[in-house]
C-alpha positions in Angstrom: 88.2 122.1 24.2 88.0 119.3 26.2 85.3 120.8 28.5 83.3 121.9 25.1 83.2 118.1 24.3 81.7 117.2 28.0 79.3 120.4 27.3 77.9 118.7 23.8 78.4 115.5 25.3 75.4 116.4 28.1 73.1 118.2 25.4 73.3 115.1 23.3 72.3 112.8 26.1 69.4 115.2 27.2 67.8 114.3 24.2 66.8 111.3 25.6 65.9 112.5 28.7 61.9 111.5 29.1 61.0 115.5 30.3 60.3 117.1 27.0 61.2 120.4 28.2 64.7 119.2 28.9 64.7 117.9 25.7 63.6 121.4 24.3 66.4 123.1 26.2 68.9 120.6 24.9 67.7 121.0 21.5 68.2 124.7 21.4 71.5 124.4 22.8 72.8 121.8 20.5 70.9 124.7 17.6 72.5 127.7 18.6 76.4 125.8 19.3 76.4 124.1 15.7 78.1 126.6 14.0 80.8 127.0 16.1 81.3 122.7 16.3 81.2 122.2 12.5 81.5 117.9 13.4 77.9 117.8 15.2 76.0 117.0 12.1 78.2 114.3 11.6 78.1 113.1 15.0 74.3 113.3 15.2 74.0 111.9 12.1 75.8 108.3 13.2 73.5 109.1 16.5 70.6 108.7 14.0 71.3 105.7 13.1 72.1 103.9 16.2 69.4 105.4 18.4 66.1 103.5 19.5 63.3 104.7 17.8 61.5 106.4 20.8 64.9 108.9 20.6 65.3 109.3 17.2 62.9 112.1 16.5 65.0 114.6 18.8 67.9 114.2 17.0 66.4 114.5 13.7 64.4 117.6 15.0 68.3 119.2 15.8 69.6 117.2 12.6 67.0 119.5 10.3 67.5 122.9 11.9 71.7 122.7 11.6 72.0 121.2 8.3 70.1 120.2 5.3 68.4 117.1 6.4 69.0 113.5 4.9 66.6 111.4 3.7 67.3 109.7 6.7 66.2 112.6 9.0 62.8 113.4 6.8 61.9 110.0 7.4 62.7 110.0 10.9 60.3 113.2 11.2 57.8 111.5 8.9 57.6 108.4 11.3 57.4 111.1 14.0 53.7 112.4 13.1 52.3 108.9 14.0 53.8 109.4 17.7 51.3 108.9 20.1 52.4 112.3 21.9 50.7 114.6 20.1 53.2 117.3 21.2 55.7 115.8 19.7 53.6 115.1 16.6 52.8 118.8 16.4 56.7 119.5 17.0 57.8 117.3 13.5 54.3 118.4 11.6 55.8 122.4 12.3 59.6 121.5 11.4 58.6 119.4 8.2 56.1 122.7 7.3 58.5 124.8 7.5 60.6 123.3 5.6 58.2 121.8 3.0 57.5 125.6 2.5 60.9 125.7 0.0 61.2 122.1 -0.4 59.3 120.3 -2.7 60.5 116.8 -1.9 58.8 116.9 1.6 55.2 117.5 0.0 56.1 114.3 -2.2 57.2 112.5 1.2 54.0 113.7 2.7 51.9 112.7 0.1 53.4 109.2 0.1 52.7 108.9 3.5 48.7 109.7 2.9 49.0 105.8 1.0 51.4 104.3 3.4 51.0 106.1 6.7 49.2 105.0 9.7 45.4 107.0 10.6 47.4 109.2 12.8 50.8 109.9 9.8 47.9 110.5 7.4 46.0 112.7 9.6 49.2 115.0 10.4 50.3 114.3 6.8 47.0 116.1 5.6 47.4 118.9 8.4 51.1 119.9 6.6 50.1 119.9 3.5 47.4 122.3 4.8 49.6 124.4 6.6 52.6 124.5 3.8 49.5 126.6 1.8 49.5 124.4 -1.2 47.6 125.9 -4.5 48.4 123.0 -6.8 46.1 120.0 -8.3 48.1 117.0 -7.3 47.2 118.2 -3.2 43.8 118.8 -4.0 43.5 116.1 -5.2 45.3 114.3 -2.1 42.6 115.7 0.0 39.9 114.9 -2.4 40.8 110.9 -2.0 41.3 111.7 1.7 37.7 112.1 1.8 37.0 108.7 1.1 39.5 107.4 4.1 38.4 104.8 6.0 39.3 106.3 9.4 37.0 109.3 10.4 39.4 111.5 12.0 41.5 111.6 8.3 38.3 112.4 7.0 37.8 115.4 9.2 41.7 117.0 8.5 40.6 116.2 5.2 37.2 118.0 5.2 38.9 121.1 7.4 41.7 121.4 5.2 39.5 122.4 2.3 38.6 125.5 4.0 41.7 127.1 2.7 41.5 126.3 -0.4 41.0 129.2 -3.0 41.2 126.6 -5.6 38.0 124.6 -4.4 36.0 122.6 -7.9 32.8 121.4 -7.8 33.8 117.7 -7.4 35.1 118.6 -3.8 31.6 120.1 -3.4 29.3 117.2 -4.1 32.1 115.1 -1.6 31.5 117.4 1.3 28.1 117.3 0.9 28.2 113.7 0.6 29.6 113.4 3.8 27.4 116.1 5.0 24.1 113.7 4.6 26.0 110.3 4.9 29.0 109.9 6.5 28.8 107.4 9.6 30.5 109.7 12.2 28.7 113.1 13.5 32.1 114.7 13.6 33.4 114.4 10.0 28.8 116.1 8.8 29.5 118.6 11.2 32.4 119.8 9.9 31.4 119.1 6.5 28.8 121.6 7.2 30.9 124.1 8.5 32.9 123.8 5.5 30.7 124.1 2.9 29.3 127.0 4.8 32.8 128.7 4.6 33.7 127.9 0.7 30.3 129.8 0.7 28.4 127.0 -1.4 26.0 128.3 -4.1 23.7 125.5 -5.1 20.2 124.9 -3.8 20.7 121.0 -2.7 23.5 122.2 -0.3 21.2 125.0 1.2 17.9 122.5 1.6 20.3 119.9 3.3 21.9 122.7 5.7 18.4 123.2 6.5 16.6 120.1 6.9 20.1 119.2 9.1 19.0 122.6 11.2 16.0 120.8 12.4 17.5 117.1 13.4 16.7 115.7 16.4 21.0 114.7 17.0 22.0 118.3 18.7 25.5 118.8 17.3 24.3 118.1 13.8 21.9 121.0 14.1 24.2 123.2 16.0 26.3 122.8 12.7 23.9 123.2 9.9 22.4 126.7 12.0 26.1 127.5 12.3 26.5 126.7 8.7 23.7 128.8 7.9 24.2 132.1 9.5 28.0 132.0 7.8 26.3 131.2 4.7 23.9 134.3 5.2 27.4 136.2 5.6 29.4 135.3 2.3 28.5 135.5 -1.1 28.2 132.2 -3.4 31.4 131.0 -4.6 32.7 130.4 -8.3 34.4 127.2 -8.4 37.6 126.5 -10.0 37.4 125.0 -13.0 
C-alpha cells in the first residue's frame, strides 16, 4: 500500500515535470491506475486548485479522462487553448472534442469563449467546434460572426471551418466572398478562395472574382483563385440551406 502511495505520489509530481513526454507517460499512468485508487479524483481535484497555472492543464487533462470533469477542470482546459505551446493547445482542443462530442455544455463553454477568449482561445475555440462536427444554427452562426474578428488568424479558422459545413446559407456566401476581395490579410482571401471553391459556389460574381484574382500580380492570391478554379471545375454548384 504504502509503496502504491510513493508510486502515485511520483506520477503526480511528473506532471509538472517541464519534458512533455514525461508528462505524457505520467498522465497515462495516473489514467490507466484510477480505477484501482478510487481517491485520485479527489486528490487531483484539491491538486487543481492549489497548482500554479503553468501546471494546471495536466491535471485537468488526467482529471477529464478518470472522472466526469468539474466545471473547474473544463475551465482549466478552456484557459488551456490560449497556451502558447501549441502542443499542448492541440492536447486540450482534442480532450474537450472528444468530450464536447456527448456533451453539450462544452459547445456552450466554447462558444462563450469565441466572446471572451483571447485571439489564440477563439482560434482553437472555432477549431473544436469544427471538429465536434456541429450541424446546428447557433454554431453557424458562431462562425458567421467569427468572420468579422478583428484578428486575422480567427478569421482564417473561421473561413476553414465552413468547409465542413453541409448546412452552408447564402449569407455565409456573400461573407467569404467579402473577405475574398477585401480582407486586409492575404491569408484569410486565400483561403476564402479555397473555400468557396470547395462549398462549390454557384453564382457568377464569385466565378468573375475567382478569376480576375487568377490574374493578380500578389502570387499567393493567384495561386489560390487557379486553385479555386480547377476545384470549382470539379464539383457541381451547391444548393444552399435555407
Amino acid at each position: 500500500m504504502e509503496e502504491e502511495a510513493e508510486k502515485i505520489t511520483f506520477l503526480i509530481q511528473s506532471l509538472n515535470h517541464p519534458n512533455k513526454k514525461v508528462i505524457r507517460q505520467a498522465a497515462d499512468a495516473l489514467i490507466s491506475l484510477a480505477p484501482e485508487v478510487p481517491q485520485l479524483t479527489q486528490q487531483l481535484n484539491r491538486l487543481l486548485s492549489d497548482a500554479p497555472d503553468e501546471n494546471r492543464w495536466s491535471i485537468a487533462y488526467v482529471l477529464a479522462h478518470i472522472a466526469p470533469p468539474s466545471s473547474s477542470c473544463l475551465n482549466v482546459l478552456n484557459e488551456t487553448l490560449g497556451n502558447t505551446d501549441p502542443d499542448i493547445r492541440w492536447v486540450a482542443a482534442l480532450l474537450l472534442v472528444r468530450l464536447g462530442k456527448s456533451d453539450r455544455s462544452i459547445v456552450t463553454l466554447l462558444l462563450d469563449l469565441l466572446k471572451s477568449g483571447t485571439p489564440t482561445q477563439r482560434r482553437m475555440a472555432l477549431y473544436c467546434l469544427r471538429d465536434i462536427d456541429l450541424k446546428d444554427s447557433v454554431s453557424l452562426q458562431a462562425f458567421l460572426e467569427s468572420l468579422r474578428d478583428s484578428d486575422a488568424l480567427v478569421r482564417v479558422a473561421a473561413v476553414t471551418s465552413l468547409k465542413s459545413r453541409s448546412d452552408i446559407n447564402k449569407e455565409a456566401s456573400d461573407l467569404l466572398l467579402h473577405l475574398f476581395l477585401a480582407d486586409p490579410d492575404s491569408r484569410v482571401r486565400y483561403n476564402a478562395a479555397l473555400t468557396l471553391a470547395q462549398l462549390g459556389a454557384p453564382t457568377e460574381e464569385i466565378r468573375m472574382a475567382l478569376k480576375n484574382a487568377s490574374r493578380s500580380e500578389d502570387p499567393q492570391l493567384k495561386k489560390a483563385a487557379n486553385a479555386a478554379l480547377d476545384l470549382l471545375q470539379k464539383k457541381g454548384p451547391t444548393q444552399y440551406a435555407k
